[in-house]
C-alpha positions, 0 to 999 in steps of 0.5 A, spaced: 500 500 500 503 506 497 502 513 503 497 516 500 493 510 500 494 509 507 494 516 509 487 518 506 485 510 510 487 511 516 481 510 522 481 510 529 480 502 532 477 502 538 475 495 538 483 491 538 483 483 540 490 478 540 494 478 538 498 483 538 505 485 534 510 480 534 516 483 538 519 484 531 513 488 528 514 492 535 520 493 533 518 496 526 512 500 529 518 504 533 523 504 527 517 507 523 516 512 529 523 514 529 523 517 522 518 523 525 520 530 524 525 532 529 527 540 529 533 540 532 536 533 532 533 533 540 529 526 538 525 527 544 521 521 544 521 516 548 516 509 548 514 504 552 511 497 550 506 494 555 504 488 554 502 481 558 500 482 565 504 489 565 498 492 562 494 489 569 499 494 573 500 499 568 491 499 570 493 499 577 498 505 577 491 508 574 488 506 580 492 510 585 493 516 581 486 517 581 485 515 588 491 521 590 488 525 585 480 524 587 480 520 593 472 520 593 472 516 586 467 510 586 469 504 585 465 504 577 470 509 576 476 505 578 474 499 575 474 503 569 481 506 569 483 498 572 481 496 565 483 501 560 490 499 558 487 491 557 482 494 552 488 492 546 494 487 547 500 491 546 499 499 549 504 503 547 506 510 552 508 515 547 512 520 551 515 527 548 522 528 554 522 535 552 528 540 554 525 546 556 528 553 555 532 550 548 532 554 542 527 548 539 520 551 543 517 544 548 511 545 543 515 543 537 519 537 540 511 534 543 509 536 536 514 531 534 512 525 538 505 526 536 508 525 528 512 520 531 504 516 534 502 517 526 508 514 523 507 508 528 499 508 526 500 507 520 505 503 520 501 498 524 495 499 519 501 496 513 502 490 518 495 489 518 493 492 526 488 497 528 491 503 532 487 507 538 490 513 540 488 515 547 490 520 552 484 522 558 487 524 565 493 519 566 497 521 560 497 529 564 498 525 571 504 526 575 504 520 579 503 516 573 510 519 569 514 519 575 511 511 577 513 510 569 521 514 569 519 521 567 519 527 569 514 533 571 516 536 565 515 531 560 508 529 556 504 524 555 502 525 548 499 518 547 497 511 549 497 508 543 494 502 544 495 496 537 492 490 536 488 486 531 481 490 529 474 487 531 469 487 527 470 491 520 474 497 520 471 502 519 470 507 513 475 514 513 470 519 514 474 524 509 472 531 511 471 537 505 478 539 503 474 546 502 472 547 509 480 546 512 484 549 507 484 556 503 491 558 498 493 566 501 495 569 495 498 575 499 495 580 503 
């Protein structure tokens, strides 16, 4: 499948079963993301592969952020938080470790992490997976980054959940190319 092709393609998969990438279409997916545009050389992202029972812990870790966060959660609440990263077989935490106060401005090196989540998405998609991008309060908790290795200056981008599709994928809604884009000929 040629770029545009898969560009023009690509959708969100919220329904993702076993199995997941193999180990080495894992390691494809990070090759991919590390083709990412990166002003200033800085290659500010940083990725980690849950898998497995790690996935329960990494639930878990979600678990006690919110109760330090909202001690008065319910339990409907936590269980939820429980089960999120078990909603696809391979969870990957996508992190922009910025470098705050280089001439490369934070925005710009998220920016990059972000680009570095589309290029893992896509190549998912060529190797046959569907791809979730997520965030919600657990990519902006402190806890979580620092139980995780990060610290307070760096940024969850994405919880890119990848696995197989369940169900028929669904088709790309493509938006009027008229409604987002104008050619400014001047002033």
């Amino acid at each position: 499948m040629d770029v545009i092709t898969a560009i023009l393609g690509r959708v969100s998969c919220p329904k993702l079963v076993a199995p997941g990438p193999s180990a080495g279409e894992i390691d494809t997916i990070l090759r991919c993301a590390l083709r990412a545009p990166d002003h200033g050389l800085l290659r500010p992202w940083r990725f980690l592969v849950v898998e497995g029972e790690a996935r329960q812990a990494l639930g878990e870790l979600f678990v006690e952020a919110e109760r330090i966060r909202n001690p008065q959660a319910s339990a409907e609440a936590l269980d939820k938080l429980r089960r999120n990263p078990l909603r696809a077989p391979v969870v990957v935490v996508c992190v922009a470790a910025t470098v705050p106060g280089h001439k490369v401005p934070v925005i710009e090196q998220v920016a990059s992490t972000a680009a570095a989540v589309q290029n893992m998405q896509l190549a998912a998609d060529a190797l046959g997976y569907g791809a979730m991008w997520r965030t919600g309060p657990m990519a902006f908790d402190a806890h979580v980054k620092a139980c995780l290795g990060f610290e307070a200056k760096d940024e969850i981008v994405a919880f890119l959940y990848l696995g197989r599709v369940d169900g028929e994928r669904r088709r790309a809604e493509v938006p009027e190319l008229e409604a987002y884009a104008h050619r400014w000929t001047g002033r």
